[in-house]
N, C-alpha and C positions, 0 to 999 in steps of 0.2 A: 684911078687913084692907086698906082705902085705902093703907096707906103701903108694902105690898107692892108695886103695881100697879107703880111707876115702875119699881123694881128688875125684874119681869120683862118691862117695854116696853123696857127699857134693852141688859137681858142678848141679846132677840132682836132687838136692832137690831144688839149686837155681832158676832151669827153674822151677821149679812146683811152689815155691813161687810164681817167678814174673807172669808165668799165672795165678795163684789164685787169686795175689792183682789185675793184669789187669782186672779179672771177676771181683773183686769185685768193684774196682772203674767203671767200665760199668756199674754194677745194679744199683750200688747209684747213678749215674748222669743220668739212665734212672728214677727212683724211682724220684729225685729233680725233673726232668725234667716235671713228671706225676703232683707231687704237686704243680709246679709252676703254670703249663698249669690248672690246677683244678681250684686252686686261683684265677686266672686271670678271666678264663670263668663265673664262680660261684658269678663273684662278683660284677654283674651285670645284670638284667634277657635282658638287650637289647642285651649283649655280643653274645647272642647267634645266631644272625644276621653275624657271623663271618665265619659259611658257606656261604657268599656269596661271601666272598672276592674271594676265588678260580675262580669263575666266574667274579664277576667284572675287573679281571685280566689278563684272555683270553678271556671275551667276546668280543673288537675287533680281536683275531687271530680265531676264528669263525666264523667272520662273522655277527653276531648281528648284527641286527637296531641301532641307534643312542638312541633308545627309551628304549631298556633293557642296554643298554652302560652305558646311564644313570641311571638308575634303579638302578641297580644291585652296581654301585659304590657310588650310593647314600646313600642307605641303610649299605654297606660298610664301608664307612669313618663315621656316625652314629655309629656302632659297635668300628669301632677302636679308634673314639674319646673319648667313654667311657672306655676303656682300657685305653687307654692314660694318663687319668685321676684320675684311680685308681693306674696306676705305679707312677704316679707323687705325689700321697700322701702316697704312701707306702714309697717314697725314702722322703718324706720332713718329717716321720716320726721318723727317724733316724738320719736325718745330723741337727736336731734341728730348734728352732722356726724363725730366723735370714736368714741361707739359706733356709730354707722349704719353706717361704714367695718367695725369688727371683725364686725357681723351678718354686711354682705355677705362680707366675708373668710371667714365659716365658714358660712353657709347657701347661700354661690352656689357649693359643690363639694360640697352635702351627697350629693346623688342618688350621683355619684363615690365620695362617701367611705362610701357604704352599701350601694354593689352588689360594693363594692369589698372591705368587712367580709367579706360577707357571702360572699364568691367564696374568701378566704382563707381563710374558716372552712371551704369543703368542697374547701381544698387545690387550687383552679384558678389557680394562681399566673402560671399561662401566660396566662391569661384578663384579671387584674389588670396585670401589666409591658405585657400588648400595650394593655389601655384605657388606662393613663397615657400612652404613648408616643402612642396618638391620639388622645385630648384634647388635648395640645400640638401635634400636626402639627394636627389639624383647625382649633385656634383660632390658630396662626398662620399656615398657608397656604391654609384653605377660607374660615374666615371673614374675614380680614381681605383674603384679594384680593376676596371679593364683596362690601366695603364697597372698593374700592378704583377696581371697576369699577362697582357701582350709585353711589358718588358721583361720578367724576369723567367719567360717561360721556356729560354735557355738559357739563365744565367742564374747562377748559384745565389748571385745576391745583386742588388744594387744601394747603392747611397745617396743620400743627398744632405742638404744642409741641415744640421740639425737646433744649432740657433734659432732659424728660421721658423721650423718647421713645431719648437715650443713657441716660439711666440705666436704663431697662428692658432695652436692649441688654445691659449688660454683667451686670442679674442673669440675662440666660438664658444669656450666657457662660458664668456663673458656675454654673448648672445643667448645661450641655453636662459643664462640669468633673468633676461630680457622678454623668456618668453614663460616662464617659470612660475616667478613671483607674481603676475597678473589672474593668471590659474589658480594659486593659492589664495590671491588678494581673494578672487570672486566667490571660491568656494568657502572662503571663512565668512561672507557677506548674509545676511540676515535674506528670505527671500521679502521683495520690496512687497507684497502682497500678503503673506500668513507673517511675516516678520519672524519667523523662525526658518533654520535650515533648509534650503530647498535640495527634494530628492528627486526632483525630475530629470533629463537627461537635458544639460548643459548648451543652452544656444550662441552659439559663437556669431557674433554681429550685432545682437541685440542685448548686450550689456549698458548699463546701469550706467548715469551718471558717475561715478565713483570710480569703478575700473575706467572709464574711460578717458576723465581725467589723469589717472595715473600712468595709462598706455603713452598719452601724449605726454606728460614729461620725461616720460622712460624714453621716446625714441627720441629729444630732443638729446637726453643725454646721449645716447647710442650715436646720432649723427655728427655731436661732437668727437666723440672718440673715434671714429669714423676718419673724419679731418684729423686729429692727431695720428691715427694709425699711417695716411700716406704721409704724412711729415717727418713718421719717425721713416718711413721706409725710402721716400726722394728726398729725403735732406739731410735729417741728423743722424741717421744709421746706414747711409745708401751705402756701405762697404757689405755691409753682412748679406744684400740682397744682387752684388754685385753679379757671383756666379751664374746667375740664370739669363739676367741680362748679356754675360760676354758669349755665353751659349749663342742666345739667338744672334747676336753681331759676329759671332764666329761662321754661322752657317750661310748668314748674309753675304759677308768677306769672299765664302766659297763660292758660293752659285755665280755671285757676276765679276769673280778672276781678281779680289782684292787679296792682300795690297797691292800697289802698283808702284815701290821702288823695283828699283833693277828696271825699269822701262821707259823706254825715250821718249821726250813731251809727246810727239804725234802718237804714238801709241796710249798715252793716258787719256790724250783727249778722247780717241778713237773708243777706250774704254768706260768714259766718261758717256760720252755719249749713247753708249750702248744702254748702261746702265739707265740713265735717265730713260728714254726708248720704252727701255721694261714697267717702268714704276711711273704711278700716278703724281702729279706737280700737286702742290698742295691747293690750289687752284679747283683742280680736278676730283679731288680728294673732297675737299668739302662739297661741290657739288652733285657727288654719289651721297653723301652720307644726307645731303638736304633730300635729295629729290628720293631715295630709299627710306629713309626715316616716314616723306610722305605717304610713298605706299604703304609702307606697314601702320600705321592707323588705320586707313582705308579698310586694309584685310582685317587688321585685328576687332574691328567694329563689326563687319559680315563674323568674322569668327563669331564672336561674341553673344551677338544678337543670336547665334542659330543654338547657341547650349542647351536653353530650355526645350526647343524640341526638340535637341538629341537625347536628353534626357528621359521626355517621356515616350519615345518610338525604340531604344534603345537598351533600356532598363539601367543604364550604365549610373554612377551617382553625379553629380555634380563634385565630391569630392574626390574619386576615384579620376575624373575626369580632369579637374585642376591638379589633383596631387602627382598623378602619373603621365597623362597624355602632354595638357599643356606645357608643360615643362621642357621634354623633349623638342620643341618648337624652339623656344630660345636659348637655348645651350645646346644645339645641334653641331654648331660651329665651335664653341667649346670643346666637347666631346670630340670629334675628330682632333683640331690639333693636339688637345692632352694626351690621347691616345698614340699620338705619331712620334710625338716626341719622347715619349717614353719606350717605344719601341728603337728609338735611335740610345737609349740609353743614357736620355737627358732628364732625369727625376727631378732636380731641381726647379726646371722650366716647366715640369710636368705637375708638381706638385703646386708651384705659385698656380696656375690655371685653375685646376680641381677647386682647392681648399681657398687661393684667393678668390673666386665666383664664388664661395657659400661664403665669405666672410662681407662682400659687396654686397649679398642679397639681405644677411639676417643684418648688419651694421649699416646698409645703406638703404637699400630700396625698400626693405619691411617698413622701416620709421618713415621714411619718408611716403610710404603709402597711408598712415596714420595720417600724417599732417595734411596729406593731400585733401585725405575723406572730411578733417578739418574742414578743410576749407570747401567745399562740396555741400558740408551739415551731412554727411553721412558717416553711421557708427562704426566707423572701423577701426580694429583696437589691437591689441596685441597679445588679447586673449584668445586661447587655442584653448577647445577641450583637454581635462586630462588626460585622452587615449593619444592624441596629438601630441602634444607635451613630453608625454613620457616615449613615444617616439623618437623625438627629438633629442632626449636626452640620448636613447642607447644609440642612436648614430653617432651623434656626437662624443660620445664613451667610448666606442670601440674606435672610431676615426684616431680620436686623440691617443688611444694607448698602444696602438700601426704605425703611428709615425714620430712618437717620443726620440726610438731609438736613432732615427735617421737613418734606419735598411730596409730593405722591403724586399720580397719574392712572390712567388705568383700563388703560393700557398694565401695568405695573407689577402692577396687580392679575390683569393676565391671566398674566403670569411666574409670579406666587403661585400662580394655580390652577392650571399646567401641570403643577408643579412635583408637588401635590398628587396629581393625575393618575396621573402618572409611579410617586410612590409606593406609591399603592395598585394598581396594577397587579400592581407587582411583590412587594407583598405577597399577592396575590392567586395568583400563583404560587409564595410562599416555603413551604415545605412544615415544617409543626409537628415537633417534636423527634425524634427515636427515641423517646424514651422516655415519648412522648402514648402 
């Protein structure tokens, strides 16, 4: 039967095809897979703290201390915050200037908004109000005075926007407000039990009906204005915010040899290519930020769970511990690029980071941690004692009257980190609730 032949030369040429493309789609997706995992690691020297995660991850099914528990997950979520960070500006590189703003808006406080869940949900509320309150003391008086003093520490002066830099003033005004008036609400409050003034020492998380309803409509407002604030800055005002942004597209431009008039089609593609090469597809971009977003719950739950026996083998406070340590954990990534770019003598880029990160946490992620606890039935509120509070305020005091003028030197940035100093000291003596 000749006229069989062809049909079965035909039939086992098509199994050899489709093996061949299946080998060959395997190498390419192991090869992306290598370039991505390259990309990711390479692109950041703290990334490389990402061997820890394997450990941070089974160090409770080990058996670990609560001391390497925490350890090991601290240094952890450090590494993958900076990951985190880099998938988040590789994806806001591509979907343009509009959404790239709302990713950064919601992925540059995820670590925050998910150790933060995550603290709520096992009722460390003390843990949560102390890491909000040091995310904003940290990124407006750690990080911005050591962008203050690493740039101007040969330079007589630097500048930056000064529009900009009042209107960020008055939203963290506008947040002090937010943290203020609840302080005042509670302590003009009758105590719910002798019905006159109470003189005990002030338990934050365990307020009263009354502030609590007022916390949650405070942060409903707050999260409004929140939303208005990036509408006035991607859409109705995007001119005034423009400088920081042509910075980073200026430094972009450099590194991968743009623009690319004056060069003949094969050489743009050639450079085209190269470019793509270097940076993540947006593809690839969202599946670091899925599958990293999952590790850092993971960690930040081991985090979490292990505080209270840090706490008691330790002597450390739970607030000293959320106001200082944890903080440093998800604004590590922060803190480096603020720091670099103000040593390149980019204070405008350096200042949106610093001051926009405290205006994200007290306008975004505080209220939204209220509504969370909302919905949980757990009291968390927007009440801070008044040693807290008035904290709050003198950072945000001296922050604001540093950058009215729009110059800054290293003098200046050493007042910021004094200032900082000073704080944490005396949180480091502030002694956690009665009722820890």
């Amino acid at each position: 039967m000749p006229e069989t032949s062809p049909l079965l030369v035909n039939s086992s040429g098509n199994h050899n095809s489709v093996r061949r493309n299946g080998g060959e789609r395997a190498v390419a997706f192991y090869l992306n897979f290598k370039r991505i995992t390259y990309l990711t690691v390479s692109s950041n020297p703290v990334n490389y703290l990402l061997v820890l995660v394997p450990l941070g991850l089974l160090s409770e099914t080990l058996g670990f201390s609560s001391t390497w528990i925490f350890s090991f997950n601290f240094f952890s979520i450090i590494a993958l915050a900076s990951v985190l960070a880099y998938a988040t500006e590789e994806l806001a590189d591509n979907v343009g200037q509009t959404i790239g703003g709302l990713l950064n808006a919601t992925f540059g406080n995820a670590v925050e908004l998910i150790v933060s869940i995550i603290a709520i949900k096992q009722n460390q509320i003390r843990v949560v109000q102390a890491s909000m309150l040091g995310s904003i003391l940290s990124n407006l008086l750690l990080v911005l005075g050591c962008c203050f003093v690493v740039g101007g520490y040969n330079r007589v002066q630097q500048t930056f926007n000064q529009t900009v830099a009042q209107t960020m003033s008055s939203l963290l005004a506008l947040s002090v407000i937010g943290l203020l008036l609840p302080a005042a609400f509670h302590a003009s409050l009758p105590n719910p039990d002798l019905k006159e003034p109470r003189n005990e020492f002030p338990v934050p998380g365990t307020s009263d009906d009354l502030v609590l309803s007022l916390s949650r409509g405070t942060s409903i407002i707050l999260l409004i204005v929140y939303v208005l604030y990036l509408l006035f800055q991607l859409k109705t005002h995007k001119q005034l915010f423009e400088s920081a942004d042509e910075q980073m597209n200026n430094d972009v431009a450099t590194e991968n040899g743009l623009p690319l008039s004056g060069l003949s089609e094969i050489q743009q593609q050639r450079l085209k290519d190269e470019h793509a090469q270097m940076h993540l597809s947006p593809v690839a971009a969202v599946t670091v930020l899925i599958v990293t977003t999952v590790m850092v719950s993971f960690c930040a739950d081991y985090l979490v769970s292990s505080i209270d026996d840090i706490v008691e083998t330790s002597g450390l406070s739970k607030t000293f511990i959320g106001l200082i340590i944890i903080p440093i954990v998800g604004n590590a990534a922060e803190h480096v690029t603020a720091v670099v770019v103000a040593y390149k003598d980019k204070m405008d880029l350096a200042i949106g980071v610093a001051v926009g990160s405290s205006l994200q946490i007290s306008l975004f992620v505080t209220p939204f941690m209220v509504l969370i606890g909302w919905i949980f039935d757990t009291p968390m509120s927007l009440y801070f004692s008044t040693f807290e509070t008035a904290v709050m305020f003198v950072a945000v005091f001296i922050t604001n009257y540093l950058i009215l003028d729009g110059e800054s030197n290293w003098l200046e940035g050493a007042m910021l980190l004094s200032t900082y100093l000073i704080i944490a000291i005396s949180f480091f003596y502030y002694p956690d609730t009665v009722a820890t």
